[in-house]
Structure formats: C-alpha cells, structure tokens
C-alpha positions as CSV (number, residue, x, y, z in Angstrom):
1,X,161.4,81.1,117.5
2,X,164.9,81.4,118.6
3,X,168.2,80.0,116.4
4,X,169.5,78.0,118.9
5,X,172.6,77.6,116.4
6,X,173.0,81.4,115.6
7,X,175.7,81.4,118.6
8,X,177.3,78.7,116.4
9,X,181.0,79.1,114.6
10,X,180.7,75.9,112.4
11,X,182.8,77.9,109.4
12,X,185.6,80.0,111.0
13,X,186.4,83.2,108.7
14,X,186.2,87.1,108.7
15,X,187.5,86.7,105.1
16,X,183.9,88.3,103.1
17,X,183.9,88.9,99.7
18,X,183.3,92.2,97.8
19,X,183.6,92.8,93.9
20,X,185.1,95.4,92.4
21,X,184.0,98.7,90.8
22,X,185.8,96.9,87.2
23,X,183.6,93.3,88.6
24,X,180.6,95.3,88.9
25,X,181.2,96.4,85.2
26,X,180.3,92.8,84.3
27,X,177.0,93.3,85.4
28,X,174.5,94.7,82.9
29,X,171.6,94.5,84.1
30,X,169.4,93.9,87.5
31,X,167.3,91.5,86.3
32,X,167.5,88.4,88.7
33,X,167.1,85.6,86.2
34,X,169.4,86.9,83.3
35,X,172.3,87.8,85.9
36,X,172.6,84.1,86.9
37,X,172.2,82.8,83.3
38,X,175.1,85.2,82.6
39,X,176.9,84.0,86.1
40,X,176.5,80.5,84.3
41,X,178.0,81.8,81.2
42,X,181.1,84.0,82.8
43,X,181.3,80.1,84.7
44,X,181.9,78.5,81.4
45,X,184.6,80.7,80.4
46,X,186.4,80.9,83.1
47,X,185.8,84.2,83.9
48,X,185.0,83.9,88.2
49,X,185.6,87.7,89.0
50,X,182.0,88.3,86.3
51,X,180.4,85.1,87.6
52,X,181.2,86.5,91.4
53,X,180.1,89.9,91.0
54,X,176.7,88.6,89.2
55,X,175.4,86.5,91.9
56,X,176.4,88.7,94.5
57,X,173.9,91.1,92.7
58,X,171.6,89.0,92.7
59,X,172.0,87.6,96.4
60,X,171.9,90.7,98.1
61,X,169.0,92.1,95.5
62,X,166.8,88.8,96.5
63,X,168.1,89.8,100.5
64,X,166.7,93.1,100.2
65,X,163.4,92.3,98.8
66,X,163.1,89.6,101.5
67,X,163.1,86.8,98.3
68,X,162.7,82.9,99.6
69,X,164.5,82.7,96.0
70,X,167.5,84.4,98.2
71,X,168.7,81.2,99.7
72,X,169.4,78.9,96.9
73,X,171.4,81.4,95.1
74,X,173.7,81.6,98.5
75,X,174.4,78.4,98.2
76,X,175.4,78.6,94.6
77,X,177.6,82.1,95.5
78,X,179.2,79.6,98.2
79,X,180.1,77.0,95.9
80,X,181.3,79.6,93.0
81,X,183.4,81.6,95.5
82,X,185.2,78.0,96.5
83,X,185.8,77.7,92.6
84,X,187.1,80.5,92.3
85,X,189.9,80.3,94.7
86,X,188.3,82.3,97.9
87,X,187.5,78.9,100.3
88,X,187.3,82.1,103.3
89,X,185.0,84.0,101.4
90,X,183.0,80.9,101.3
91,X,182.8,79.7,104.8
92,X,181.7,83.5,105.7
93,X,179.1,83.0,103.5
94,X,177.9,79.9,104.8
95,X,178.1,80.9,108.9
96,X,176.3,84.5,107.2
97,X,173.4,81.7,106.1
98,X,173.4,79.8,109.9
99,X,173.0,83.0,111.5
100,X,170.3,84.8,109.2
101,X,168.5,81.2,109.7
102,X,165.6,82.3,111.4
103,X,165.1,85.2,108.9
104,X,165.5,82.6,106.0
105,X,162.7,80.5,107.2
106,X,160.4,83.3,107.7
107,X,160.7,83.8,103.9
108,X,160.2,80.2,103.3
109,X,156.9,80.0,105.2
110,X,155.7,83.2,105.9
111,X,152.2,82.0,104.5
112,X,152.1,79.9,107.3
113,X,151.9,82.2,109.9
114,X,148.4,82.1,110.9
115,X,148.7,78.0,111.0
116,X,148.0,76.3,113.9
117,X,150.9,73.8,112.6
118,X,153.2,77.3,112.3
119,X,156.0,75.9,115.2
120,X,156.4,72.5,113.6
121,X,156.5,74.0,109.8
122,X,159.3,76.4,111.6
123,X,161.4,73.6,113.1
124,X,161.1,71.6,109.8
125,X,162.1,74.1,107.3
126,X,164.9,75.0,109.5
127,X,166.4,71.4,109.6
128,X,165.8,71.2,105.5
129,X,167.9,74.8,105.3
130,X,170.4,73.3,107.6
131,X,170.6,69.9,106.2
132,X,171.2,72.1,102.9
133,X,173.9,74.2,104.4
134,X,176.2,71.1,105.7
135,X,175.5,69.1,102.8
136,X,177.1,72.2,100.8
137,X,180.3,72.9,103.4
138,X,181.0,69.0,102.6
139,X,180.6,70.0,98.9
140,X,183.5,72.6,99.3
141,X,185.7,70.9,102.2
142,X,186.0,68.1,99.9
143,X,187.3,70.1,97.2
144,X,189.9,71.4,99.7
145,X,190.7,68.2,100.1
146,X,190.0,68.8,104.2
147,X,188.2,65.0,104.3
148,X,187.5,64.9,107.9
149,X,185.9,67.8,108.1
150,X,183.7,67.1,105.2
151,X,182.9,63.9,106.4
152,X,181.7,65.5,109.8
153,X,179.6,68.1,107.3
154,X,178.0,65.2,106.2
155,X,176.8,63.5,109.4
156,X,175.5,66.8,110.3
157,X,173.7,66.8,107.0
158,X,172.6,63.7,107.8
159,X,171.5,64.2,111.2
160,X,169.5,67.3,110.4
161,X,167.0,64.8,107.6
162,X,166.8,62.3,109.7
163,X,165.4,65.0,112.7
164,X,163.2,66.5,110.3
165,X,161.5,63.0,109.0
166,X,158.9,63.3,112.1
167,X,157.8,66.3,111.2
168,X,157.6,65.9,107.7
169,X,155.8,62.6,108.6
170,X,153.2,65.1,110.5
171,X,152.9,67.9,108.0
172,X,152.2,65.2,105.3
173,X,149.7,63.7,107.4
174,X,147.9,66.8,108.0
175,X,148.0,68.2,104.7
176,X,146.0,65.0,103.7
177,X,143.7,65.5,106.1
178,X,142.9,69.1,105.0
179,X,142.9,68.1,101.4
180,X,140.5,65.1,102.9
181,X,138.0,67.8,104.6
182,X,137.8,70.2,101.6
183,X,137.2,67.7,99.4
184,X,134.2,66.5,101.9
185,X,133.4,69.9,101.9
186,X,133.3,70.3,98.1
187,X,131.0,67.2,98.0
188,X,128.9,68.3,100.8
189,X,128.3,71.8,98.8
190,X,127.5,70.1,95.6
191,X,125.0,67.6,97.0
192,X,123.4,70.9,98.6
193,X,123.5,72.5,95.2
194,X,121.5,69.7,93.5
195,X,119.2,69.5,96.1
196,X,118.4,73.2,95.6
197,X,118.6,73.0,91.8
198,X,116.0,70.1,92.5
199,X,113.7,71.8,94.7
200,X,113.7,74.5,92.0
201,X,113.0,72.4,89.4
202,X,109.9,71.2,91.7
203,X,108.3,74.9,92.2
204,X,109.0,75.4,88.6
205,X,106.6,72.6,88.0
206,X,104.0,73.1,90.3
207,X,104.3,76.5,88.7
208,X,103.4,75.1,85.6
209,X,100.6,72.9,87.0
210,X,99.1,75.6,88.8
211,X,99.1,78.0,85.7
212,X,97.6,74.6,83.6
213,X,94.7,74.2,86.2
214,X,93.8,77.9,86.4
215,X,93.3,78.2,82.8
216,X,91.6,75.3,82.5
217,X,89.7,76.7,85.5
218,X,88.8,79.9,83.8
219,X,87.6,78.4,80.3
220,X,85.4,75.9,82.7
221,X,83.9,79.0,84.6
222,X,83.6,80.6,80.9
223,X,81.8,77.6,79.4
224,X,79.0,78.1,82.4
225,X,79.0,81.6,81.9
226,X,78.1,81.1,78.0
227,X,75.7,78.6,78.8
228,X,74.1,80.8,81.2
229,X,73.9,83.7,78.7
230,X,72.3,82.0,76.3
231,X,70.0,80.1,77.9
232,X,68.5,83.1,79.9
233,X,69.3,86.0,77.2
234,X,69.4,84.5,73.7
C-alpha cells in the first residue's frame, strides 16, 4: 500500500543527530535491553550525550534487523533528544518515522500477510503508528512551549483514533468469529474422538463376546466328542 503521507513535511528540519566517537564510548555493550536500562540510568544523571548515544544504538540495531520493537524506541529517542536540548534533532526524527511508515507497519503485521483482512489490518496499524507519532510531537511542542502547534498535534492524534475505531471495530469482530469457529471446530473434533473411542470400545467387546462364545463353543463340541468316545470305544 502506498503512504499517502510520506510526501508530508509535518516536522520541518534537516537538523539529524549523530553521537560522537567519545558518546559512543558510553556504550558497552549491543545488547538491546541493557542499552536502554542504561539510557534510563545515563537519564537519571543527567548525563544526555550517554543516554543519546545508547538509544541511537539500539534504534538503528532494531532498524537493521527489521525489529517491530524499532518503533517504540524512536519515539523514546524523540522525546530524549527534545530533553536534551536538540528540539531539530527531534522533529527529523519524527518526519524520519512518517516517511519509513509503510516499512514500520510491515514489521508490525507482517504475520498477517496471507490474511484475507491484510488491507484493513494495514490501514489500522498505520493510523495507531500515526496517532502515536502526533500524540508524541504534542509531547515535545509543548515542552517548547510552541502551544498552537501542539494543540494541532493533538487533533491530529485525535483524528487518526477516531479513523481507526471502524476498523478496530471490524478486526475485533472478526477475530471473535475465528476464535468462535475454532472453538466449534475443537468441539466438533472431540465429539468425533469419543465417538471413535466409543465405537472402539464396542469391537473391543464384541471381541470379547466372540472369544467367550467360541470357547464355550469348543468345550461344547469337546463334551460331544468325549461322550462319543466313550460310549462307542470305552
């Protein structure tokens, strides 16, 4: 699907951040998880230039391994580069995230693309991300102190949940009636397995009854056979 918004400027800049080689010292390790603990931690102490260079890792480490995870730490990176002092660097960010849009949804519901629902998951998750991405510029405009345009940030935000209520509507609707069918199916496969575990039962028992009247058969016929013997030989 095309990102009708891709052709877009809503965040004016050509202002992008890039750490330093002494930044980049702050950063230990590549493991995903520990370098935003330690971004929270370098947050606490006031130390932004660590903090920065840490998610930054870890945003364009989750971009290159096409992460879904990838997109909630841009929006974190946005509103850490704001605190920090670097509004620019922040509004590139965010027009960076409403142009890679279509690529971020992929990631989001890539497991859905053999769905027959795979256009209206599409158009829903990309009204959640941009409902996401507003709601964060009004975040940061606020703390600028530019009130109007965080206040239009907001409608957009807005606008963009209130566009994506039919289709969540829709998707919740038929995820119940999938969860509806397997769970008719389930039933329907365990009424089938009794019956077979019942007609099982039944040949095991005629089984039984025929091995009952066969022996009863053969000490009959073995009875005659003695009384024969003896009555014609002894």
């Amino acid at each position: 699907m095309v990102n009708e918004y891709e052709s877009q400027e809503f965040f004016a800049s050509s202002s992008q951040y890039h750490p330093t080689n002494t930044d980049l010292v702050k950063v230990p390790t590549t493991d995903y998880y520990k370098l935003e603990r330690l971004a929270t931690q370098y947050k606490k102490d006031g130390d932004w230039a660590g903090a920065l260079a840490c998610l930054y890792e870890v945003k364009n480490n989750l971009e290159d391994f096409d992460d879904p995870h990838y997109f909630t730490v841009a929006l974190r990176f946005v509103l850490y580069l704001q605190a920090a002092g670097k509004f620019e660097e922040a509004k590139f960010e965010l027009q960076s995230l409403v142009d890679e849009l279509d690529y971020i949804v992929e990631l989001k519901i890539g497991h859905h693309s053999d769905d027959k629902d795979y256009d209206v998951y599409f158009a829903s998750t990309q009204h959640t991300l941009l409902s996401e991405i507003f709601d964060t510029a009004r975040k940061i405009y606020k703390r600028e102190n530019l009130i109007e345009e965080a206040n239009d940030f907001e409608n957009k935000a807005i606008q963009f949940r209130i566009e994506n209520q039919a289709n969540s509507e829709y998707l919740r609707e038929q995820r119940s009636i999938r969860i509806r069918e397997w769970q008719e199916e389930r039933e329907r496969d365990r009424q089938e397995y009794e019956r077979w575990e019942q007609e099982q039962a039944e040949l095991k028992q005629q089984e039984k009854v025929k091995k009952r009247s066969n022996f009863w058969l053969y000490v009959g016929l073995g009875l005659v056979a003695y009384i024969i013997i003896k009555r014609f030989w002894g």
